[in-house]
C-alpha positions in Angstrom: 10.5 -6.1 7.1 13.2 -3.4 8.6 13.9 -1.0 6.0 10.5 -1.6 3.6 9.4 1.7 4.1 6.3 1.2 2.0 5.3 -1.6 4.0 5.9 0.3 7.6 3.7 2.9 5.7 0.9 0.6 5.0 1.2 -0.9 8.7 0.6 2.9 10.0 -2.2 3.6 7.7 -3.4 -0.4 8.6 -3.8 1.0 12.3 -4.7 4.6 11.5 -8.0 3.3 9.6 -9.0 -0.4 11.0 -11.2 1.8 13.4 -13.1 3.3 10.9 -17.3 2.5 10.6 -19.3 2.1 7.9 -22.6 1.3 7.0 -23.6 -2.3 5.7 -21.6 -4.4 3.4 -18.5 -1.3 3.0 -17.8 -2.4 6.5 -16.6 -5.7 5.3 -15.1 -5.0 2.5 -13.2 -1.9 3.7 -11.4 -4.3 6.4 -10.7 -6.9 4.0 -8.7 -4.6 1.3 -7.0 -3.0 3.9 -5.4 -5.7 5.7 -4.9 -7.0 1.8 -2.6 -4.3 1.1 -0.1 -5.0 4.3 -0.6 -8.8 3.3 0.5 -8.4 -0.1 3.4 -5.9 0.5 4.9 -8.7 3.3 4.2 -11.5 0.5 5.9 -9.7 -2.5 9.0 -9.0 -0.8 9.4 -12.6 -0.5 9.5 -13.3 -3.8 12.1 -14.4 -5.2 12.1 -12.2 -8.8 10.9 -9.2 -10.2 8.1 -10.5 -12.0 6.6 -11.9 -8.9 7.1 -9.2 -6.8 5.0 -7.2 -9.2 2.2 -9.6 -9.1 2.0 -9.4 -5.2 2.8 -5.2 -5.4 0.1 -4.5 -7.7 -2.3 -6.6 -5.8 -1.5 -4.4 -2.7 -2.4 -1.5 -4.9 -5.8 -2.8 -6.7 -6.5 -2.9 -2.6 -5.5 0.3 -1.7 -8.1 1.3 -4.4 -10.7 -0.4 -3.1 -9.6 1.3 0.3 -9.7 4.8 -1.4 -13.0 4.4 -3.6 -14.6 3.6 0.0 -13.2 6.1 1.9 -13.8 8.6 -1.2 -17.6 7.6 -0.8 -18.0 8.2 3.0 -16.6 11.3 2.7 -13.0 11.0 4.8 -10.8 13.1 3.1 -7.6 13.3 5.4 -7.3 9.4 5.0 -8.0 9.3 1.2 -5.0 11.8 1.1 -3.1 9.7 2.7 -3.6 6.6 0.8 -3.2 8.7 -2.3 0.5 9.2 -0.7 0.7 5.1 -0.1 -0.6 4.7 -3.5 2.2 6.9 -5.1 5.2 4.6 -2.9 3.3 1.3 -3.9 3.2 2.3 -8.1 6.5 3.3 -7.9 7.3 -0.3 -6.3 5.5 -2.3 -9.0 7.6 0.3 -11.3 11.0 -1.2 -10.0 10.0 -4.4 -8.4 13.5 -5.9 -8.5 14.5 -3.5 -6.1 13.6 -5.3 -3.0 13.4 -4.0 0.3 16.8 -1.6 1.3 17.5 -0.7 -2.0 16.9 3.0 -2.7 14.5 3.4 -5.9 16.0 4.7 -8.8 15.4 8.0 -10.2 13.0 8.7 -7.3 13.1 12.8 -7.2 10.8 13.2 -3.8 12.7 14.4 -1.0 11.3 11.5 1.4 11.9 8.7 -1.3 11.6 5.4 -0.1 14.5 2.7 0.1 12.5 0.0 -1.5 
């Protein structure tokens, strides 16, 4: 996984929030999706094509969602913002999923744009 900066992202938000508490059946769920989205990053850039990769990508980011809507709920805003970041570099992965990892994205205009 050396040079899949989305996924090295994912692994340092993974071990930022797997601490986190919530109440009831969020608790669950929360740790689920959030391991999902590492899972599913790993497993996409296995894939062989594009079209693949995309399933897997997208995947990662219906999780990250989940993540987000749970985090959004329970009121912790520094790591919603930094999904919200993860989210941006995961899109723009299941925008260009024929990249692969250690390609740089096309067109990406952000100074920190990930080689993807």
């Amino acid at each position: 996984m050396k040079n899949f900066r989305t996924y090295e992202q994912a692994n340092l938000f993974y071990k930022e929030c797997k601490e986190l508490r919530f109440v009831g059946p969020a608790q669950d769920q929360f740790k689920r999706a959030l391991l999902s989205i590492c899972l599913n990053l790993a497993e996409g850039s296995a894939k062989p094509t594009g079209k693949d990769r995309r399933r897997f990508y997208y995947i990662a980011l219906g999780s990250l969602r989940e993540v987000q809507t749970i985090l959004d709920l329970h009121e912790y805003k520094t790591q919603f913002k930094k999904a919200d970041r993860l989210g941006a570099m995961i899109y723009r992965l299941c925008q260009n999923p024929g990249a692969g990892p250690g390609s740089r994205v096309p067109g990406c205009q952000f100074p920190d744009c990930p080689k993807e």
